[in-house]
Every structure is written in structure tokens, then in C-alpha cells.
N, C-alpha and C positions, 0 to 999 in steps of 0.2 A: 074479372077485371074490376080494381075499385079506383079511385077519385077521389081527390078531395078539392072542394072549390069551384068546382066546375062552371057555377054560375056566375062568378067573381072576376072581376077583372084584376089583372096583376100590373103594378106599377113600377118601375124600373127607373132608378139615377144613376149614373156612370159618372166620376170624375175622376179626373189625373192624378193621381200619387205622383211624388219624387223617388224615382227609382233609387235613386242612390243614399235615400234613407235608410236603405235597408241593407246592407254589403253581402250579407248572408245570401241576398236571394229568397224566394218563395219557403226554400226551409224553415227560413228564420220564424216562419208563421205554421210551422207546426208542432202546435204546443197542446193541442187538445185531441183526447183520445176518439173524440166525434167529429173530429175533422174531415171537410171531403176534402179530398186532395188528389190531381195531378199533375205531377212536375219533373221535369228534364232538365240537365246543367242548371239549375238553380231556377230556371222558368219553367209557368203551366200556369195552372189556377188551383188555390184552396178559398173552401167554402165553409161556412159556419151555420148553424142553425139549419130550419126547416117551415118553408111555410106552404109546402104542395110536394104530394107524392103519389106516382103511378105504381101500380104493380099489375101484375099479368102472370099468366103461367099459358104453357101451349104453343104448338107449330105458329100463333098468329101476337107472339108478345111482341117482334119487334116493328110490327106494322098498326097494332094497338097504342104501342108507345108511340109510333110517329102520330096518329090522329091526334091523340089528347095532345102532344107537346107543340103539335099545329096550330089545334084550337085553343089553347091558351094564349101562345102570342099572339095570335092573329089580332085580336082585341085588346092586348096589351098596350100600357100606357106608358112608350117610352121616352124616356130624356138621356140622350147618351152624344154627345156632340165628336164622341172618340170613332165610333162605328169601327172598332177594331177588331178584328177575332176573338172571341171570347170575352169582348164588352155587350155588355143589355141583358135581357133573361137568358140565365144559364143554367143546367139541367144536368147532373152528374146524373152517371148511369152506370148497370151492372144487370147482365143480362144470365142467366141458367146457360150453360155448353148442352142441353136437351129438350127437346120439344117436349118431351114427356117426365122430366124431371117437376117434382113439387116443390122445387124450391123457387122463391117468387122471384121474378125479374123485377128492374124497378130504375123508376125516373124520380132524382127529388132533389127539388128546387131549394137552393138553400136564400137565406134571410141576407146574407154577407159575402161576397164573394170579391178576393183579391187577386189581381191577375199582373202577372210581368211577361212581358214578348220583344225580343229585339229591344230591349233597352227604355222601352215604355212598360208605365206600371201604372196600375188604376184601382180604383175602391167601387163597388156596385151595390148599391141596398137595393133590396128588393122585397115590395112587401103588396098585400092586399087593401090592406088599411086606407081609410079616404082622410088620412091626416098628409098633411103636406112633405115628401121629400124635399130635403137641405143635407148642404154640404154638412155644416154643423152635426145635422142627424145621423148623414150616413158614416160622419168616423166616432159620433158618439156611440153606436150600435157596433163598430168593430173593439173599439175598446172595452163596452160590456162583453162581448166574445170570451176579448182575450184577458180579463181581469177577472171573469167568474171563476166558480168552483173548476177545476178541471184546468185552467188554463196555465197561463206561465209567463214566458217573458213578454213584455209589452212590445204594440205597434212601433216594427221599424230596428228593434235589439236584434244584434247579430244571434243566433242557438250555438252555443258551444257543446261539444258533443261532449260525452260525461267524459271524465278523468279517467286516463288509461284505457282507451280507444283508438285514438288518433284515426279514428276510419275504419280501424280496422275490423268493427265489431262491435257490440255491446262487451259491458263487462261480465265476465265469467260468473254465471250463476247458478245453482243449485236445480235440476230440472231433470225428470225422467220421459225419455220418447214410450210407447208404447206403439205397436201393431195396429195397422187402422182395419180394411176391411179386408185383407190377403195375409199371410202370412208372406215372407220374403220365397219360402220354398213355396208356396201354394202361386204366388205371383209369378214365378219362374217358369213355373208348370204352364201359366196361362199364355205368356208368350209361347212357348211351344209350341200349344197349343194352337197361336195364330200364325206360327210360320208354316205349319201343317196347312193350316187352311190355302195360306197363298199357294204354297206348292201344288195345290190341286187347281188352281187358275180362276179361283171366285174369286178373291180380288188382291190389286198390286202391292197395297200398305193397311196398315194399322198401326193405330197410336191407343198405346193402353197406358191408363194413370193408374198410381197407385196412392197410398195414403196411409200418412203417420201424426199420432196423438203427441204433440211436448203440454204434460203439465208443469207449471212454473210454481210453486207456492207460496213465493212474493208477489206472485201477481204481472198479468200481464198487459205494458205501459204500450199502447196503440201509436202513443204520437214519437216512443223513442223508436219502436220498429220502423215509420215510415222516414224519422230524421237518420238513422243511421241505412236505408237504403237508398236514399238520396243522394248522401256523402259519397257512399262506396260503389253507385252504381249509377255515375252518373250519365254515362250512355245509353241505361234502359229508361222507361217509363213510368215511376214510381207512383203509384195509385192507391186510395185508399177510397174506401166507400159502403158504408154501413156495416163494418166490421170485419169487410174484405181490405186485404193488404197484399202489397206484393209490388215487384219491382221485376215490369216484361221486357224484353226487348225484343218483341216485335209488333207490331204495328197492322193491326187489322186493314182500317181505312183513316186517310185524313184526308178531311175535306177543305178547302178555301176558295173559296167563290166557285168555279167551276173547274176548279184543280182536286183531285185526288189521286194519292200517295198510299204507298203499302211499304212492308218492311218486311219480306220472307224467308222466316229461320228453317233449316232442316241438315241433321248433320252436324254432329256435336261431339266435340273431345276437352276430355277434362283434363284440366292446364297442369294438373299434376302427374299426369301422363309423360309429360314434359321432360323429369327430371330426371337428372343422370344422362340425355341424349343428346346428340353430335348436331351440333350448330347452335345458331339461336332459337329461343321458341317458338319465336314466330313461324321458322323455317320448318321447325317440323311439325307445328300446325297444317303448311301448306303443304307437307309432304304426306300427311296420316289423311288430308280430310281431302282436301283438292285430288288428291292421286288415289282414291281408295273408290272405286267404282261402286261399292254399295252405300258410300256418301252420299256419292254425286246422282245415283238413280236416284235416290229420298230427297234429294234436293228437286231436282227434273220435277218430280210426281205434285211436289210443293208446289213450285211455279208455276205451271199448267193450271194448277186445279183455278188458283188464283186468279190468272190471265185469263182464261176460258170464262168466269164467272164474270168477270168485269167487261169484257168484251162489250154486250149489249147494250152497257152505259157508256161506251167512251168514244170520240171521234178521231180518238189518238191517243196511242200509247206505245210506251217505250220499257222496257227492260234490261238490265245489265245481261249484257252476251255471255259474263263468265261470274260467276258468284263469289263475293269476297270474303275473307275472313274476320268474322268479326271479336275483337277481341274484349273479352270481360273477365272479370278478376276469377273469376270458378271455373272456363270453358270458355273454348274458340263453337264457335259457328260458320258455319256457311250459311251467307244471305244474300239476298240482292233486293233492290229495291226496283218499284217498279211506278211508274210516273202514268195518270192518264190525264186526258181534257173528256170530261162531261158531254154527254150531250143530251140532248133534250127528248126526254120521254114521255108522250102524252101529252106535249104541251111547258114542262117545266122540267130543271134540272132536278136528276132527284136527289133527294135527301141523303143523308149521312145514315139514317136507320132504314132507306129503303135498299140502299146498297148494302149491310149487314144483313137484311134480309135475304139476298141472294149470295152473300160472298161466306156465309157460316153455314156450317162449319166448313173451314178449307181441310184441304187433305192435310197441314201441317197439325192438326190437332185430331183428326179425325181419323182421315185414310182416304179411301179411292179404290171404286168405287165408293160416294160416300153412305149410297142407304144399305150396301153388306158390311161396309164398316163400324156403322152406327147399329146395326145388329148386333155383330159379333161384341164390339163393347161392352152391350148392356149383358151379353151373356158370359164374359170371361173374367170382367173388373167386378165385379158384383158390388157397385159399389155406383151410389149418385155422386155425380162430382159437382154439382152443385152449380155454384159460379166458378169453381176453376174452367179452365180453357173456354170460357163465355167469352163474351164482349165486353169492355169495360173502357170508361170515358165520361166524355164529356159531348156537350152539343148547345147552340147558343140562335137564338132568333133568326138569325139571317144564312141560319143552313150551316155554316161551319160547324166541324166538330173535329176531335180524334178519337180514335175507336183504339185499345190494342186488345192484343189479348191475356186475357188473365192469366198466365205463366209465373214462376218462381214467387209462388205468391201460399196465403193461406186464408183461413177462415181462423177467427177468433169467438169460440162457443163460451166459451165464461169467464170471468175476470180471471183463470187460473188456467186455461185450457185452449190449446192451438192447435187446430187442424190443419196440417203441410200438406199440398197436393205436390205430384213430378209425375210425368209421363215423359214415352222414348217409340222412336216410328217405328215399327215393326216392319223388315221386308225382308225376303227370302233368304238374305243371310245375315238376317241378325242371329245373334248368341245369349241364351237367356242372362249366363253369368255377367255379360259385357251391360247387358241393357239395364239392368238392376244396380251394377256401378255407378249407370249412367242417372238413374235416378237419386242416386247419392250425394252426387255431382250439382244435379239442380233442386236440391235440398239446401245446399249449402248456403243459400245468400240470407234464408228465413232463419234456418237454425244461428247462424251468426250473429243476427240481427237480434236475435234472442238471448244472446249471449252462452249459447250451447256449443260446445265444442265439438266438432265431427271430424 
């Protein structure tokens, strides 16, 4: 576990933007390739700069990260007269999908942070420093942001997407995929391999990722992958954070005051499946995925794990009777969303990272049983996945946060080189050829966004 600051107090100014400065929305402010960012229908928070950062590895990173993110506000010196979700110290995050993964989980507070919610918009400096916060200060520090090396259009310019886009993509560009840690026949084999296992009654699901190389040799632009995922996907979650990208749609945990929310996917048909058949798509979205009993079990196995896990925290909760279909430009889902009220553990509501501590992994990303599942994984994928299907978000002084999960997203290893992750639930009748389509499928929003043609 390391720290920085730890003896230092942190100082916080929060004031009101004009939302409608900015037409664009939140995108309009991603213009830099070290941007934190996340944002939904043109709202969330992006963040600039870095003046404190956690890291951790191990079964205990997301209860390590609660202490430190505790003890830093706790003493913290705020001025925030808005006290609105994701106003005062804010904290992006990105957490490893493995207790025993070496890749570092991590909280880090940035220097800048702009936030739009329900039609309010505000600017946050936030710094160590014993020099006086001002308004002055805190949009003089977002303009050096967005006028340094790296940046782009100024505070409040609408982002037009590049020429010959229209959303749909980046532009068409020169880039080779390579084989990550499977071959596609070695990957197909390993499914097999776990529907064998379920057949014997060790356990119900398994989700296994797999992983593919795009080198780009123009170089790869961080801030046009998360503007052109915003655009085109604006019902997921579009997250960016320390090199992680990706745009999820679903929704780990969200917290606000003592309300928490989830968003659970499982069960997925790609919308090109669609073509050439009788009715509208939608129709047979709900005829392939609602009516197909090995959907709706992987669906079940989802919810549950879900429910079951949040139970201990909640004095009430409600979930959809029947799961809906959700539609996004690569693939329909089956989700439902599921509502709790908090209650009080020990004495206090808990946190946003103490509830990830008991809700991850859910069986949508893992399986169920999840400690044969998390076995099997590490023995079929051969492969760390790093921060895909982790945690990933944000989280703010007063306990609010959103969590999703790191889904249709990638890792960026060198100004030239992107690592895609996709994973598919593994249950008793899956099909290895179906399931490696289906990885195809949730490849597609990164490779797009890259401007790779699939």
C-alpha cells in the first residue's frame, strides 16, 4: 500500500459554472489524453491533473482505499456551498477484477475537476497548497489544463467530432489486431472446457475474458477514444482513468445519501443477428433473449448473486420482476435494475467502497459459485485481466459515488498499442462458436472508436 500526503491537509473550492456554457456537455471537456473522466448523456465528472494518489494490490485494496479516502477528507478543508453529488473532494478510481492480480488498484485525486448533473454545472480546485483558493484561481487552473500541451479546445467550446464520423466511429485507419493471451481456437477450447466443468455440478456459471492487441502507428489519441464513446454510447458509462477506457453499461453500485442503485447485464445478442428477420428488431431481440431459457438462467444467476450480496446493507429493496431489454448500438441485453435504502452498519451508512467490497465480483463478471469460479478463471484464461471487469468510478466526501464495471473498455500500453478485453457467461448450454462471436460483438465499440473496422 503506498500514499502520498498523508500528513497534509487537502483544500477544496466548489463553484457554480453556467451550464449552458458548454452545449456539448461534459465531452466538450475531453480534450486531453490524461483526462479522468466519467460521463453519461453528456453528464458525470472529468478531472485534470493529480495532487494524491492511492494504490493497493490484494483481497484488502478496496477497504484500504476506503481508510485512506476517509482519512484524507476527514480533515479536509472544505468550501463548497453547492454540497451536491460529486461537489468537494473527488477521487476517481479503478480497481484490479483479482485479489491476487499485480496490477495496482488505485484512488487519485485530481488538481481540477468539472462536474454537470441535472442541469447544474460546477468547477472544483482542489489542492494541498496553504495559498488561498479564488474563484479567479480555480478557472485560472482549468484554463491552464485546457491550454497546455495535450489539450485542445477551450473552457465551455462545443468538441466536434472529427470529419467523417457523424458518431459513428473514428476515422478509418491503418492498424493491425494481434492474438492476446489465447488463440481464438485455444479460447474455444477453454470454454469447453467450462461447460464440462458445470456439467459435473461444481458450479452454475462462468465468465471467461479473453484479449486482443490493435497496434495503431499513428498513435493512439486517449481523449478522441473517450469523445467518440460518449457520442455513440450515450446510455453506458463512459470512463476513462489512468489509461483505462471504455464505455460500460452496467453499473456496479451508485450511491446518494443513503440510496443505492445497480444496473445488472447478463444475456447478450448482437444486433447484427437481427438482419434479414421477421418483425422489428427490437421484436426479436425479445424473442431470441426473453424467450431463450439459457438467457434468462444467466440472467437469474446475475441477479441473485447481486441481491444476496447487498441484502445485509439494505432496509429495502426492490428489483424489476422481469428484465428488460436494453438496447445499444453493438447488442441488446437483458437487465434489470435494482433500487436499495441503506442501512446502517456498525453505527454508520456504509460507503460506496465498502459495499464493492462485498458486491465484487458479482456472478455477471465472474460466475457462481464465485470462489470455483474465480479458480477456474485463473486456470482457463491464462491470462490477468487486469482492471477489465474491476470496479471503476468515482467517489466524493460525503459518501456518494458511482461504481460500474469496467466492460467494453481497454487498457492503452503505449502511445501505439491497445489492449481490448470482452468476456461471455459460460452456462451449460453455451456454444464455444456462439460465445467467441459474442466477444466479437463487445469488441466492437473500442475497435470503432479506434477507428478499426470489424
Amino acid at each position: 500500500m503506498t500514499s502520498a500526503f498523508r500528513t497534509r491537509i487537502i483544500r477544496t473550492l466548489t463553484l457554480p459554472l453556467d451550464a449552458e456554457s458548454f452545449p456539448g456537455g461534459l465531452p466538450s471537456f475531453l480534450v486531453r489524453d490524461d483526462v479522468l473522466c466519467w460521463t453519461r448523456r453528456e453528464a458525470g465528472l472529468v478531472g485534470f491533473g493529480e495532487i494524491a494518489r492511492f494504490t493497493a494490490t490484494g483481497p484488502e485494496r478496496f477497504l484500504e482505499a476506503d481508510i485512506w479516502w476517509r482519512h484524507l477528507v476527514l480533515e479536509a478543508d472544505i468550501a463548497d456551498a453547492m454540497e451536491w453529488p460529486g461537489t468537494g473532494p473527488v477521487a476517481f478510481g479503478s480497481f484490479a477484477f483479482s485479489k491476487v492480480s499485480a496490477h495496482e488498484s488505485r484512488l487519485i485525486v485530481p488538481e481540477i475537476v468539472v462536474g454537470l448533473r441535472d442541469g447544474k454545472a460546477w468547477l472544483t480546485h482542489l489542492t494541498f497548497d496553504d495559498v488561498e483558493l479564488t474563484e479567479a484561481g480555480a478557472r485560472a487552473a482549468l484554463v491552464r489544463w485546457l491550454d497546455a500541451p495535450g489539450g485542445a479546445p477551450a473552457a465551455g467550446s462545443d468538441v466536434e467530432l472529427p470529419a467523417g464520423t457523424s458518431g459513428s466511429g473514428a476515422p478509418a485507419r491503418e492498424a493491425t489486431l494481434a492474438t492476446g493471451s489465447l488463440s481464438e481456437a485455444d479460447w474455444m477450447a477453454a470454454v469447453a472446457a467450462g461447460v464440462a466443468e458445470i456439467r459435473t455440478g461444481a458450479l452454475e456459471k462462468l465468465v471467461l475474458a479473453r484479449d486482443i492487441v490493435a497496434t495503431v502507428p499513428d498513435g493512439v489519441n486517449a481523449a478522441e477514444i473517450l469523445r467518440q464513446l460518449a457520442v455513440r454510447y450515450r446510455e453506458c458509462w463512459t470512463y476513462g482513468v489512468d489509461g483505462l477506457v471504455g464505455s460500460t453499461p452496467e453499473m456496479l453500485i451508485q450511491v446518494e445519501g443513503r440510496t443505492a442503485q445497480a444496473r445488472v447485464l447478463a444475456g447478450t445478442l448482437d444486433r447484427r443477428d437481427a438482419d434479414g428477420m421477421a418483425g422489428s428488431p427490437l421484436e426479436f431481440a425479445e424473442r431470441v433473449l426473453a424467450g431463450s431459457e439459457k438467457q434468462r438462467h444467466e440472467h437469474d444467476i446475475a441477479i441473485q448473486s447481486l441481491t444476496t450480496q447487498l441484502a445485509p446493507f439494505s432496509e429495502a429493496m426492490n428489483a424489476h420482476s422481469e428484465p428488460f431489454i436494453l438496447e445499444l448500438p453493438n447488442v441488446w441485453h437483458l437487465a434489470s435494475d435494482v433500487k436499495a435504502e441503506l442501512t446502517e452498519v456498525e453505527g454508520h451508512v456504509p460507503t460506496c467502497l465498502a459495499l464493492i467490497n462485498a458486491l465484487h465480483p458479482t456472478a455477471a463478471v465472474c460466475g457462481t459459485p464465485t470462489t470455483v469460479a474465480g479458480t477456474l478463471i485463473r486456470q482457463l484464461e491464462h491470462l490477468d485481466r487486469g482492471p477489465y471487469a474491476g470496479p471503476v468510478g468515482w467517489l466524493d466526501a460525503a459518501g456518494n459515488g458511482e461504481w460500474g464495471i469496467a466492460l467494453r473498455g481497454a487498457v492503452i500500453e503505449s502511445p501505439k498499442t491497445v489492449r481490448l478485453y470482452a468476456g461471455c457467461g459460460v452456462v451449460e448450454g453455451s456454444a464455444p462458436e456462439a460465445e467467441l462471436a459474442e466477444t466479437w460483438a463487445k469488441f466492437r465499440p473500442m475497435l470503432e472508436s479506434l477507428g478499426i473496422s470489424s
